[in-house]
N, C-alpha and C positions, 0 to 999 in steps of 0.2 A: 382306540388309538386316536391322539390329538395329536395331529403339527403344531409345532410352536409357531410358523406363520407361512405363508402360503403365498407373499409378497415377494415374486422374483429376481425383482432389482435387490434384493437384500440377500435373496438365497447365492446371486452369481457375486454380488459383494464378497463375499467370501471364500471366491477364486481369484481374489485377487493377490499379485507377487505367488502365484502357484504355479504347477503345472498344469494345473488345470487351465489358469490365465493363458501359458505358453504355448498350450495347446487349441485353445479358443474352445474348450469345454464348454458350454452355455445349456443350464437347466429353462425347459422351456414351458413344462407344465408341472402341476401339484397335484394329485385328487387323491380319495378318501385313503389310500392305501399302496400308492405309487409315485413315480417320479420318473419325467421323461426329459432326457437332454440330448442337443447334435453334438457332434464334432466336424472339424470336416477331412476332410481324405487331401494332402498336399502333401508338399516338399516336408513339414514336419512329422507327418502321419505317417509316412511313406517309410519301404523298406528295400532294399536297393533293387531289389524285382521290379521298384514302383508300383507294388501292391499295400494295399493297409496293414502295417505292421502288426502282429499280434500283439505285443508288447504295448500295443496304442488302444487296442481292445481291451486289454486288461485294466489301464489305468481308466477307460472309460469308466467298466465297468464295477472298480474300486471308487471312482467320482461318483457315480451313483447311488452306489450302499452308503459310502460315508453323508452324501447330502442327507439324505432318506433319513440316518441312521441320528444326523445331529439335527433334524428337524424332530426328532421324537424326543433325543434329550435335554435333562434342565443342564443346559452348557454351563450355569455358573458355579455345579456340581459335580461336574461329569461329562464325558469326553469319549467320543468312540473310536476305534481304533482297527483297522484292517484283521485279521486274525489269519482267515485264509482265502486264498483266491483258487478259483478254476475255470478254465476257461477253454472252451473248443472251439477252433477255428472253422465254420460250416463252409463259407464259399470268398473268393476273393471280390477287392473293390479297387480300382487304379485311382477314381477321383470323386469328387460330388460332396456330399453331405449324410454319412451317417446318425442316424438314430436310435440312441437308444430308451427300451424302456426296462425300467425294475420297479420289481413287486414285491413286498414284502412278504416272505412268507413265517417266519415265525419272530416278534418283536416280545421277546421276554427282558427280565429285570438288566440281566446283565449279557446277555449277548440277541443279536439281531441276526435272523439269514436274509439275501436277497437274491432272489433270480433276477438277473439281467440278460432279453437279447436285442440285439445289436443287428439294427436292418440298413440296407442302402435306402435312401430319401427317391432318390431315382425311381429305379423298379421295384422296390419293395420285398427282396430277394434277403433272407435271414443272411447275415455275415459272420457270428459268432451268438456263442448262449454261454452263460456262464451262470454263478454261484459265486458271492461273496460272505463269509462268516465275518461279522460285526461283533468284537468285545467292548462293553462299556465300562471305561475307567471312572473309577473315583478321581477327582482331584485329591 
């Protein structure tokens, strides 16, 4: 497996005008077979509990797979696309900076799987685990 590039001012370039943007999603590492980014736990994040919304977990953990999923492909051919999400909510977070990391575990022709979990930056306490299936379009 090759990334197409590993250069993370270029990877968050393309959070931009997203949700990812509005969420202040930011990919913060690369390596041979993963991809780790924050978010942070706020007014946006937040669910009227003032807890981390699952909802905010999931998109993470969709931000993830899809980065992951379009650093493997040729974009001027091809396009991946969310397919399915799962997502288990393990412990709550009120505030701070979430991290998440994903792993690739199967990158075939036309679909990608990723584990993604999702810890508080704080104490280091798992906040959700998930599972995202990746379909790769043709243009």
């Amino acid at each position: 497996m090759k990334w197409n590039t590993t250069d993370l001012t270029k990877i968050n370039a393309m959070n931009r005008n997203t949700m990812m943007e509005l969420l202040d999603i930011q990919c913060v590492e690369v390596g041979e077979d993963y991809v780790v980014a924050t978010m942070p736990v706020d007014h946006r994040t937040h669910q009227p509990m003032g807890l981390l919304h699952g909802g905010a977990s999931a998109v993470l953990i969709e931000s993830i797979g899809s980065i992951g999923s379009a650093l493997l492909c040729d974009l001027q051919n091809e396009f991946p696309v969310g397919l399915e999400i799962n997502a288990n909510h393990i412990g709550g977070v009120k505030s701070g900076l979430v991290k998440a990391v994903g792993k690739i575990v199967h990158a075939g022709k036309r679909t990608h799987v990723w584990q993604v979990d999702i810890f508080s930056v704080e104490t280091g306490k798992l906040i959700c685990t998930g599972r995202l299936t990746v379909m790769v379009v043709q243009k």
